[in-house]
N, C-alpha and C positions, 0 to 999 in steps of 0.2 A: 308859465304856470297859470293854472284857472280856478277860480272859487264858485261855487254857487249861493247865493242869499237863501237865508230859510227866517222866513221873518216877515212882521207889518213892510209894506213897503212904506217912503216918507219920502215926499218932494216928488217936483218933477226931475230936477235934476241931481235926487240920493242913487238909491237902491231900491232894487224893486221883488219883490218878491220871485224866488226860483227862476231867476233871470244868472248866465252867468256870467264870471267879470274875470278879464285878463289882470293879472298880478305881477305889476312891471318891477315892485323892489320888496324888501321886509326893510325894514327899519325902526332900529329899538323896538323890537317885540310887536312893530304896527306893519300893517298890509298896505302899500301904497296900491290902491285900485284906480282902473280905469273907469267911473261911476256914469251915470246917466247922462251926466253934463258933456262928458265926453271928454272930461278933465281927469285929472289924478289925483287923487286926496289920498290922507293918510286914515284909516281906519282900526279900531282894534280887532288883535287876534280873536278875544274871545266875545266882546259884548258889540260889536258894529250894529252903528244906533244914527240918527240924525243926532247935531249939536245943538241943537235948539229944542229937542224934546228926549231926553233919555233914558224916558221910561218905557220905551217900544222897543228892546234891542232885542238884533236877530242872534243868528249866528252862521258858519260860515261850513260849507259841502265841501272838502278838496275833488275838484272834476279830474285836474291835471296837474301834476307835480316835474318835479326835473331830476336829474339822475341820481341827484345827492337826497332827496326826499327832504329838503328843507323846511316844507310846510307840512310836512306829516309831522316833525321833529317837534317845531315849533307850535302846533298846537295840538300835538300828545302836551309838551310840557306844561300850557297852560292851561292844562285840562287838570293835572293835579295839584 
């Protein structure tokens, strides 16, 4: 699965702006991303933000989904 960022980029090692990120889990309603660091963090579905500043949150492009559309599922639902 892959996401795209639409948002401030923050860090060298966050997210960056319309740069996109392989989405190795969901977990409790969060996107574990593979980030700039080259690490995995946990991120939210709907506000993906740095944790030290989170008044800049982006939000998230589905690129590429998997057969079951888990992340279409998951953020239609946190969309209403």
């Amino acid at each position: 699965m892959k996401v795209k960022y639409i948002g401030e980029s923050f860090g060298i090692e966050g997210l960056t702006n319309e740069r996109i990120y392989d989405v190795i889990a969901i977990e409790d309603n969060m996107l574990r991303i593979i980030d700039d660091s080259g690490e995995d963090y946990l991120y939210s579905v709907t506000t993906p933000c740095s944790l030290e500043d989170n008044s800049k949150c982006g939000k998230w492009e589905i690129v590429e989904d998997n057969n079951d559309k888990d992340l279409e599922k998951l953020l239609c639902k946190e969309e209403k």
